[in-house]
One Martini backbone bead per residue (centre of mass of N, CA, C, O) as a GRO file, in nm:
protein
  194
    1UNK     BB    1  -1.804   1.147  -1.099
    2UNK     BB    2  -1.537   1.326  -1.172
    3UNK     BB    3  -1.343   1.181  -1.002
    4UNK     BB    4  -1.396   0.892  -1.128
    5UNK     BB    5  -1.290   0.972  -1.475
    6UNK     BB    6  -1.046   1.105  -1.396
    7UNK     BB    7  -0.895   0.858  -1.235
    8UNK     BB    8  -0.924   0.661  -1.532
    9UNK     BB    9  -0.776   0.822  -1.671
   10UNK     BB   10  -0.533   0.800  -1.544
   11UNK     BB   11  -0.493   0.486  -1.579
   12UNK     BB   12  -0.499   0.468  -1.825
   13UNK     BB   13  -0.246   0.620  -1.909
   14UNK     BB   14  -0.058   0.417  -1.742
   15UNK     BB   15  -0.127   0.163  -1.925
   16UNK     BB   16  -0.044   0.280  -2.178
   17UNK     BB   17   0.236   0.321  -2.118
   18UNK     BB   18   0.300   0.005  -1.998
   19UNK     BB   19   0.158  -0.125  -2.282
   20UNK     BB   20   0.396   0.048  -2.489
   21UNK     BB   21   0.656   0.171  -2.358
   22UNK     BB   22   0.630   0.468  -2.323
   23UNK     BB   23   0.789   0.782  -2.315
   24UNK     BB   24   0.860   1.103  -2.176
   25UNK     BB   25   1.076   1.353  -2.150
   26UNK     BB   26   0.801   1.532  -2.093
   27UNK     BB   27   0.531   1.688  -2.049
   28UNK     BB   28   0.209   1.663  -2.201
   29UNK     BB   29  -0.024   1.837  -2.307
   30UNK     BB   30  -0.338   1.848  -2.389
   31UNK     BB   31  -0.322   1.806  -2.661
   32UNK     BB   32  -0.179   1.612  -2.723
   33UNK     BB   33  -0.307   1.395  -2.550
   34UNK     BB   34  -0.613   1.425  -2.707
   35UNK     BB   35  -0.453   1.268  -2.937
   36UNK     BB   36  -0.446   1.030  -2.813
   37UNK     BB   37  -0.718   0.944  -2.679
   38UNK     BB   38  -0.914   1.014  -2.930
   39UNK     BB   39  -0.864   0.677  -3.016
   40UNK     BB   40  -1.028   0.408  -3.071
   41UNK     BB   41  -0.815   0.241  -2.933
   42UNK     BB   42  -0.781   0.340  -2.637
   43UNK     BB   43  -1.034   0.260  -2.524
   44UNK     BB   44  -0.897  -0.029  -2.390
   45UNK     BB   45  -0.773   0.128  -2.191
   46UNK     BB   46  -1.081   0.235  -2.028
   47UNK     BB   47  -1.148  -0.018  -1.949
   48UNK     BB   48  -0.889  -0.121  -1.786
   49UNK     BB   49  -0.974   0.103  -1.555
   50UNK     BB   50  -1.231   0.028  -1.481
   51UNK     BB   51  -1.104  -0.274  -1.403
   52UNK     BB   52  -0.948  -0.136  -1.170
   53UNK     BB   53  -1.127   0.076  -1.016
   54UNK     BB   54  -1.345  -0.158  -0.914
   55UNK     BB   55  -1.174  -0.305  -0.775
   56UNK     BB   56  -1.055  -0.097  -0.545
   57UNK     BB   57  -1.328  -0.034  -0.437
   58UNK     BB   58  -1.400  -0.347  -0.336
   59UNK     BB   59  -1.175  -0.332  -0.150
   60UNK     BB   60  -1.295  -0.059   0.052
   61UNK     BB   61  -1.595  -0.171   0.075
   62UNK     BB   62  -1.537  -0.402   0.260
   63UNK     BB   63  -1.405  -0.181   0.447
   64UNK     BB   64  -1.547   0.051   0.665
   65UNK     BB   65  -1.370   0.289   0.624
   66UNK     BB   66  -1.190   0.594   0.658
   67UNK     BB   67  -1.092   0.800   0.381
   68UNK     BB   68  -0.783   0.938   0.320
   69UNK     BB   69  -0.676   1.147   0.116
   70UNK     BB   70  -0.332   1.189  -0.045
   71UNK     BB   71  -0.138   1.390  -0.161
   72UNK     BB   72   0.063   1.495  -0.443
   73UNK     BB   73   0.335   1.612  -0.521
   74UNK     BB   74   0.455   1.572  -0.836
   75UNK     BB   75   0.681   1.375  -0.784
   76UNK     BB   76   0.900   1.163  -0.895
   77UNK     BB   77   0.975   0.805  -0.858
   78UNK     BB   78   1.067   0.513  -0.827
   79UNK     BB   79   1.031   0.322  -0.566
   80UNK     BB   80   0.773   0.566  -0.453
   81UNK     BB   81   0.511   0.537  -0.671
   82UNK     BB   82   0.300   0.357  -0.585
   83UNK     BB   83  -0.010   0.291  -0.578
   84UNK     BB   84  -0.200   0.276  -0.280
   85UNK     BB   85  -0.350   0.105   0.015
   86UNK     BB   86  -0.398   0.189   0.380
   87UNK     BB   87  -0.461  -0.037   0.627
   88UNK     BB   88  -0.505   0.096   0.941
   89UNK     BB   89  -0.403   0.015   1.290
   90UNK     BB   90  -0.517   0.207   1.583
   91UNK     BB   91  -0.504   0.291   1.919
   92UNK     BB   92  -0.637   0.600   1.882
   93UNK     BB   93  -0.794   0.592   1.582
   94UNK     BB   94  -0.848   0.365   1.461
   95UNK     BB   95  -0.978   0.271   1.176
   96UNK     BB   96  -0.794   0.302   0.847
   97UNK     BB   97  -0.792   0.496   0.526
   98UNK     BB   98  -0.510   0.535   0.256
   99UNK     BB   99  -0.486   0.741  -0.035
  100UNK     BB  100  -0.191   0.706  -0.279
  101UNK     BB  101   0.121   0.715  -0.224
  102UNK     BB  102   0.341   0.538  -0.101
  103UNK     BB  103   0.552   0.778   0.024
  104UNK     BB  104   0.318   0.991   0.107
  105UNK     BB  105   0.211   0.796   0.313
  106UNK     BB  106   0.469   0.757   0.490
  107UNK     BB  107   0.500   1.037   0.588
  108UNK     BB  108   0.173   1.095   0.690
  109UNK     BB  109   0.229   0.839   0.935
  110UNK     BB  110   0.497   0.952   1.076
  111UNK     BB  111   0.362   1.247   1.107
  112UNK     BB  112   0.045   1.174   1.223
  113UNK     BB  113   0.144   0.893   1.383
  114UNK     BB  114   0.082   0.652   1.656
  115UNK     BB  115   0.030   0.333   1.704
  116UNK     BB  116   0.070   0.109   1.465
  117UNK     BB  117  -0.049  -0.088   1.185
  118UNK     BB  118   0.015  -0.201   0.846
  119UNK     BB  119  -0.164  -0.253   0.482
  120UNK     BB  120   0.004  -0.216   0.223
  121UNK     BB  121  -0.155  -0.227  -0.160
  122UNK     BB  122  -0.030  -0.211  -0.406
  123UNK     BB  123  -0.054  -0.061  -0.793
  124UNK     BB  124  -0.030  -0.268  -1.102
  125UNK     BB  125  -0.228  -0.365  -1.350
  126UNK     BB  126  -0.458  -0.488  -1.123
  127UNK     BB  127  -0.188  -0.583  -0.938
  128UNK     BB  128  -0.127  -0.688  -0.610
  129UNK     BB  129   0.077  -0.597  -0.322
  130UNK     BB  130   0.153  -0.659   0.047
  131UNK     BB  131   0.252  -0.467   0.327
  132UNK     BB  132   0.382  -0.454   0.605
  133UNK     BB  133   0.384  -0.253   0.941
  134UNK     BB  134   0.548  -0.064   1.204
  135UNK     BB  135   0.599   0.208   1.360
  136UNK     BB  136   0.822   0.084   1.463
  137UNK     BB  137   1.140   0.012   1.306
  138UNK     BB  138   1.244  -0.260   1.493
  139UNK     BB  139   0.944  -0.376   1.410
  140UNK     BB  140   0.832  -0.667   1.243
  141UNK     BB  141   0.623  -0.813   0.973
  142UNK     BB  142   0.627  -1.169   0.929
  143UNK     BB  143   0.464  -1.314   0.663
  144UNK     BB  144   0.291  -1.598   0.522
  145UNK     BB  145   0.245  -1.813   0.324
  146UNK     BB  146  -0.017  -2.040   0.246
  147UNK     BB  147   0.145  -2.290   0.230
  148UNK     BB  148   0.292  -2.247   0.517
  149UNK     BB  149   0.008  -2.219   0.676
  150UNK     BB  150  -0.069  -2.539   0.619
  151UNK     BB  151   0.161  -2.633   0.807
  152UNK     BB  152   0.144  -2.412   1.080
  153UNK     BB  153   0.245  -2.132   1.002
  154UNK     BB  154   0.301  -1.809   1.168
  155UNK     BB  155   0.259  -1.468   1.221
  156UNK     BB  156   0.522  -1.249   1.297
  157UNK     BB  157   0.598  -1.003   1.582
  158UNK     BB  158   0.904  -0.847   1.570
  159UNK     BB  159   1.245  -0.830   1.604
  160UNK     BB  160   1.501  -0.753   1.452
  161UNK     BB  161   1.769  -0.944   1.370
  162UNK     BB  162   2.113  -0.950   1.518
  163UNK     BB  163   2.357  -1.112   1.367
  164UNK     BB  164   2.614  -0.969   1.505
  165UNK     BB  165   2.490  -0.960   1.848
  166UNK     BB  166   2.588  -1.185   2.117
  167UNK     BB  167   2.434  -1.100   2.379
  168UNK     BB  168   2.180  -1.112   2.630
  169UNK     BB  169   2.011  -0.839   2.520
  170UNK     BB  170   1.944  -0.923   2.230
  171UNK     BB  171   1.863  -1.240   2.272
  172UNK     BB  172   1.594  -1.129   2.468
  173UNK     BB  173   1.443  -0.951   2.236
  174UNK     BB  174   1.443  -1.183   2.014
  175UNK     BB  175   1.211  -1.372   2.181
  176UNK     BB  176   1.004  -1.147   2.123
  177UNK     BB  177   0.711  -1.282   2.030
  178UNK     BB  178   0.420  -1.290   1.811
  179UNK     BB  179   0.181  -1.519   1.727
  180UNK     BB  180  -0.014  -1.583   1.452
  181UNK     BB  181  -0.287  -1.662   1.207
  182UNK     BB  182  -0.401  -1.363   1.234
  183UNK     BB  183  -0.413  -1.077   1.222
  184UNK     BB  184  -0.559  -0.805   1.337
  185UNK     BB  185  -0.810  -0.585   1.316
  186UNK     BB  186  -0.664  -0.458   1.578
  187UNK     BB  187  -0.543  -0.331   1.843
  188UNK     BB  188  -0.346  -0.467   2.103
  189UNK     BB  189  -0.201  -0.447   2.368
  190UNK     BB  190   0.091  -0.677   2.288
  191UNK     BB  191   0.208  -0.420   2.136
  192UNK     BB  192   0.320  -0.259   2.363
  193UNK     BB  193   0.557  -0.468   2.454
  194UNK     BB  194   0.782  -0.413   2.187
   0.00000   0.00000   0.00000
């Protein structure tokens, strides 16, 4: 319970900077904090934090994998700074799902896993956009829009296309691709093959 009021706190903290444009040379401390958030128009701050709370946990709850929190390291970054959800399906670990901050989830996976493909779920202010990702760096999941699959485009994992490169045996490992209707939640062996 104090975990969730906790983390709620953040977010809210978050919505409020985002929805105000505030911007804080420093970190400010207890009291100055306190002086900002114990404010009756605050609470609006803390609903909107409390459904995105409950969204995210929605995310989590429909699918029951386990869950390993990634610590933040306390820098912040400009580009890999956003808050994920990444369900991981792995060879040899089976399904689970990581949760913390964009950078430290990605290099938790690329330092202590091999054999996976995942979807990182990004969250900002409610909403989310979704990355996907194979372990191997050569290898891409290119996902197609909704509108695109009801046309029969499929979602495809194969090898970045390298476009200046004519031999025959680079245009022969650009042939190796697989095509879904949907990705698989679960290592299937074809995926060894790449």
């Amino acid at each position: 319970m104090e975990d969730k009021k906790l983390e709620i706190e953040k977010i809210a903290w978050q919505v409020f900077l985002n929805k105000t444009g505030f911007r804080f040379i420093r970190e400010l401390t207890t009291e100055e904090k306190k002086s900002i958030t114990d404010v009756e128009s605050y609470e609006y701050y803390r609903q909107e934090a409390t459904k995105i709370w409950e969204k995210k946990q929605r995310a989590l709850s429909s699918k029951k994998y386990p869950v390993i929190e990634v610590k933040a390291e306390g820098k912040t970054y400009w580009g890999e700074g956003a808050y994920c959800l990444c369900f991981v399906y792995s060879k040899y670990n089976g399904n689970f799902v990581l949760k913390g901050y964009y950078r430290e989830v990605k290099e938790y996976l690329k330092k202590n896993y091999t054999h996976y493909f995942y979807n990182m779920s990004l969250w900002h202010q409610g909403f989310s956009r979704d990355i996907w990702g194979f372990w191997k760096k050569d290898i891409g999941i290119f996902d197609v829009s909704i509108k695109a699959r009801k046309k029969g485009k499929k979602t495809e994992v194969r090898q970045y296309s390298k476009w200046n490169d004519d031999d025959e045996e680079t245009q022969e490992k650009d042939k190796v691709s697989l095509k879904f209707k949907r990705l698989p939640k679960r290592w299937i062996p074809e995926f060894d093959t790449l």
